[in-house]
Backbone bond lengths (Angstrom), bond angles and torsions (degrees), N, CA, C in turn:
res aa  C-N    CA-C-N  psi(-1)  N-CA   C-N-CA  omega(-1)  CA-C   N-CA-C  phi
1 X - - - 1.449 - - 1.526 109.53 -
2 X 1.588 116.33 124.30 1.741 102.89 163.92 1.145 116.98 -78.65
3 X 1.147 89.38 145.04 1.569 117.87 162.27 1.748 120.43 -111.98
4 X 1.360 101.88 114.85 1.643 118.58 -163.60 1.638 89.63 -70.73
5 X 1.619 135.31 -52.38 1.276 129.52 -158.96 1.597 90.44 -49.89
6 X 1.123 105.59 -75.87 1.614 111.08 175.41 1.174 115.42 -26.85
7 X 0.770 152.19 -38.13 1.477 164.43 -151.11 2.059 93.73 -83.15
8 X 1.464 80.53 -74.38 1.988 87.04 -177.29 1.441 117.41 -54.40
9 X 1.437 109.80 -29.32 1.498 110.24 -158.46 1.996 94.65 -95.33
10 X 1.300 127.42 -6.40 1.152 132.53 150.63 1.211 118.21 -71.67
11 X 1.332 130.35 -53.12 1.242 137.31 -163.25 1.831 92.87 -67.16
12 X 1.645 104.35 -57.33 1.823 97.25 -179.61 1.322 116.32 -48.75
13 X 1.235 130.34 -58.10 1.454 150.02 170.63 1.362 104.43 -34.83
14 X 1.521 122.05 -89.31 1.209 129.22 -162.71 1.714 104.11 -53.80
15 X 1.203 115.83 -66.22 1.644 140.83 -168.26 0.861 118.76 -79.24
16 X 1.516 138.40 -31.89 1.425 152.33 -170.55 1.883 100.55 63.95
17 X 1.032 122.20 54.16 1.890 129.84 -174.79 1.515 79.10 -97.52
18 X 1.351 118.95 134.59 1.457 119.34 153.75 1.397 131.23 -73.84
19 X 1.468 112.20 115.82 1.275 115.96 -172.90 1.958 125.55 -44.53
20 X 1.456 97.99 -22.61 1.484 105.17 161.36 1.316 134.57 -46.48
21 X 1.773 102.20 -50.45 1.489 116.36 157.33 1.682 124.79 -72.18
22 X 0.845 130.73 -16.58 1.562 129.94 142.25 1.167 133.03 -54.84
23 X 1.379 118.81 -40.26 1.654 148.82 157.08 1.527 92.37 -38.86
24 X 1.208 122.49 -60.62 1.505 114.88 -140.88 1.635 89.24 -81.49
25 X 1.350 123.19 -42.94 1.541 116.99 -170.57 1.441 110.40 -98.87
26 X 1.108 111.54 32.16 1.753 126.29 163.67 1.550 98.02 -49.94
27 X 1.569 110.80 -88.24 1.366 104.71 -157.12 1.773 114.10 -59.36
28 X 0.764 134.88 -19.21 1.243 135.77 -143.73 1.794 88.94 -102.46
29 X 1.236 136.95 -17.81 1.172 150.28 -140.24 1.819 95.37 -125.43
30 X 1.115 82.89 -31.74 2.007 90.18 -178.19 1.176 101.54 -119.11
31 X 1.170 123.11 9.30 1.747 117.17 162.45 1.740 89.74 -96.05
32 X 1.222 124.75 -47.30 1.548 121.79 -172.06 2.062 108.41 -44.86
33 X 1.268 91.02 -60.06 1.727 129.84 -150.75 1.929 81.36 -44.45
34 X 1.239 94.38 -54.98 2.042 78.31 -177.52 1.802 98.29 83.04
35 X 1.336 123.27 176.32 1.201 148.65 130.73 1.599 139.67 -35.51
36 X 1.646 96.77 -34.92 1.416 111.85 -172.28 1.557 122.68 -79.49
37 X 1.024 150.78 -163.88 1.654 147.65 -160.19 1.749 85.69 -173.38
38 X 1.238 89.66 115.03 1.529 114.86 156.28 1.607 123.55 -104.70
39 X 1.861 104.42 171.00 1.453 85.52 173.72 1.291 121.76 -125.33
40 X 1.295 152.78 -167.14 0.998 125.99 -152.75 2.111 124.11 -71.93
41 X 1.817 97.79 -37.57 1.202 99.79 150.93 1.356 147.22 -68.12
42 X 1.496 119.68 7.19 1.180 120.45 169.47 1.791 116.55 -74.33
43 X 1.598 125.56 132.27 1.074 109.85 -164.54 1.764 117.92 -97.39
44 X 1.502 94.38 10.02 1.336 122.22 164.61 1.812 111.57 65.69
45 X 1.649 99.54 31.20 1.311 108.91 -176.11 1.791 111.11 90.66
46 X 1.015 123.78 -26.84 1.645 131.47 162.98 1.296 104.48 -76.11
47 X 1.480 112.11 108.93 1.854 104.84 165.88 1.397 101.41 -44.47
48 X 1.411 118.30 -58.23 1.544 123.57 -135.79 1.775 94.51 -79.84
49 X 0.966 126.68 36.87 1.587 128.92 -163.17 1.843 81.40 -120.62
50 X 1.612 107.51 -59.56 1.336 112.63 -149.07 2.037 112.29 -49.19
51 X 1.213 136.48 -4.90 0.998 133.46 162.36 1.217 125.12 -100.70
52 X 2.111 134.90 23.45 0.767 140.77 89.61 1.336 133.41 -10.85
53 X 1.455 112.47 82.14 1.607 101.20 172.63 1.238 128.03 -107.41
54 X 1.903 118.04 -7.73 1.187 126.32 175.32 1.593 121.65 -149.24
55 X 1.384 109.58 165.74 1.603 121.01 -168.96 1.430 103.26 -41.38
56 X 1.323 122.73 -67.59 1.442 132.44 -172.02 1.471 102.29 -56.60
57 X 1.405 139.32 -69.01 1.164 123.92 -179.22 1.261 144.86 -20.85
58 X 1.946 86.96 -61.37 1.877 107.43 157.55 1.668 116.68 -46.77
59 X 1.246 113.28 -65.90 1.353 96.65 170.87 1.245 122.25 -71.83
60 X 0.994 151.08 -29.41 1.435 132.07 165.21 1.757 119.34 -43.38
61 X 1.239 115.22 -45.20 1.768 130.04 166.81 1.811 89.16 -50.25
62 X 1.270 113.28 -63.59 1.493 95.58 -159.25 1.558 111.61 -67.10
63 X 1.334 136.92 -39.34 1.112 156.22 175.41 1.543 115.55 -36.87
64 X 2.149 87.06 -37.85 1.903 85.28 177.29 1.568 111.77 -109.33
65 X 1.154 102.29 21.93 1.749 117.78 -167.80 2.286 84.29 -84.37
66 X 1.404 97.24 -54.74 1.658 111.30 -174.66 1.263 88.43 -62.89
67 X 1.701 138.57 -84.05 0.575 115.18 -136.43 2.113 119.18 -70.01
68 X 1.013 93.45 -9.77 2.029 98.57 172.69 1.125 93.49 -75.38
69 X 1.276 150.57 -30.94 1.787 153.62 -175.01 1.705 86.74 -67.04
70 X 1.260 140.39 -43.35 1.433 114.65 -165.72 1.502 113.03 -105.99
71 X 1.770 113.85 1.07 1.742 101.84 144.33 1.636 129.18 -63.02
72 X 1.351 110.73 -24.99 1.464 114.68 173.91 1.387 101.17 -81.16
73 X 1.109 147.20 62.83 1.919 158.25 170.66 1.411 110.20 33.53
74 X 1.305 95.01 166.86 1.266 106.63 178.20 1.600 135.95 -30.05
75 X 1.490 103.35 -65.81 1.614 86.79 153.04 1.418 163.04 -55.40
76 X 1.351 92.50 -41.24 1.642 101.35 159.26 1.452 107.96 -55.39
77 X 1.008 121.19 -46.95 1.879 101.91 175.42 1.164 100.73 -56.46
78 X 1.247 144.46 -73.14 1.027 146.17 -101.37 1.908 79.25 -77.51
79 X 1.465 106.96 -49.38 1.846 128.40 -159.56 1.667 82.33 -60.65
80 X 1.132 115.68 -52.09 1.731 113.58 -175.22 1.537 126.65 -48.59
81 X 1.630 97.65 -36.64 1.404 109.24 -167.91 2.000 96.69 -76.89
82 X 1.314 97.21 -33.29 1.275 109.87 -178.03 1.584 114.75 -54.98
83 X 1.384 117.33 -69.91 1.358 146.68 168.72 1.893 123.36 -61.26
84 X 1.281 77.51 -49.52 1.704 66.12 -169.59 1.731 110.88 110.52
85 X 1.209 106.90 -9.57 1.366 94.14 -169.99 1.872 98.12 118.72
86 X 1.240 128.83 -25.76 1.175 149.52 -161.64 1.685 123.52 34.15
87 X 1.206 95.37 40.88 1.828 112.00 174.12 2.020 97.37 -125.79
88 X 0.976 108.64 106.31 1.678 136.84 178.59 1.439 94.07 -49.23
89 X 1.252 119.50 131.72 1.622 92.49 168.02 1.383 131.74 83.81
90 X 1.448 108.70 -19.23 1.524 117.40 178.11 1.630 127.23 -129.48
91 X 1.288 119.78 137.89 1.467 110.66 168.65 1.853 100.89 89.67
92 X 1.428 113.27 -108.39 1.227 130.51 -165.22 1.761 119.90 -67.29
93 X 1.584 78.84 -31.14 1.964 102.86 -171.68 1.600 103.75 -70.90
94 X 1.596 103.88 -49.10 1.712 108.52 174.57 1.454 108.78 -50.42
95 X 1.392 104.55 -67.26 1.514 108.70 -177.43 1.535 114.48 -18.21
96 X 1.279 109.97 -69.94 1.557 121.16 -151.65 1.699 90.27 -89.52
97 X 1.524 130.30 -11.31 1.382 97.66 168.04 1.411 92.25 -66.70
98 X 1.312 135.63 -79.94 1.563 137.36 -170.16 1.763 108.89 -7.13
99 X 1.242 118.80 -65.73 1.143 109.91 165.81 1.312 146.74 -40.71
100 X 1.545 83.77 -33.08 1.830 93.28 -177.51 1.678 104.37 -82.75
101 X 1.032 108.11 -35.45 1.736 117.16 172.30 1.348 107.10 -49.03
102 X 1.464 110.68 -57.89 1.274 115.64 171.22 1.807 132.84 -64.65
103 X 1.091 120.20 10.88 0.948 123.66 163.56 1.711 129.36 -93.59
104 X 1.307 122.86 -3.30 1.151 107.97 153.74 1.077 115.47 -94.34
105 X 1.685 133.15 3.64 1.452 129.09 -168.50 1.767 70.15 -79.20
106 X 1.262 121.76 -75.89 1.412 118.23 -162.99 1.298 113.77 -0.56
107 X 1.540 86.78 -79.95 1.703 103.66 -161.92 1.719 118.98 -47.38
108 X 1.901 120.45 -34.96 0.919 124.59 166.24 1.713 103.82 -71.78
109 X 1.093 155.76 44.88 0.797 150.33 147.09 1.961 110.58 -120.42
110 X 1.004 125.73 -9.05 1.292 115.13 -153.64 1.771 93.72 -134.52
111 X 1.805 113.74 0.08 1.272 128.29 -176.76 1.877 99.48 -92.42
């Protein structure tokens, strides 16, 4: 079963992604996620997902998604960390569903 807390408090830990920006694409990420279990090549309806093939990858993409958000200054992160990028559904939101999918492949790998 995922667990999204887990999810953020890995991503902070492992990646340093601020859990704020996870916050913001919570629902939209667990309205996607469904019931079902995919595998790592499925692109979960996002072409641009399908070369995602593992836990670390996904977060690493998201990790440098923030960190290019804090060459444009202080505020724009700050609006980013807030938003997401502020397109529902696009860019940052895909990313981290992929990740979140990908986190029980993790765990069966590291069990």
């Amino acid at each position: 079963m995922r667990d999204y807390n887990g999810f953020i408090t890995t991503a902070f830990v492992g990646y340093g992604i601020p859990a704020e920006i996870l916050q913001t694409v919570r629902a939209w990420v667990m309205q996607e996620c469904g019931e079902g279990f995919w595998n790592a090549e499925d692109d979960l309806g996002y072409a641009e997902l399908r070369d995602i093939q593992d836990f670390d990858q996904a977060m690493k993409l998201l990790a440098w998604s923030v960190k290019e958000q804090q060459l444009d200054g202080k505020r724009a992160y700050n609006k980013f960390l807030k938003d997401a990028g502020g397109r529902v559904g696009k860019g940052f939101y895909r990313i981290a569903l992929k990740a979140y999918y990908l986190t029980e492949q993790q765990k069966e790998i590291t069990v």
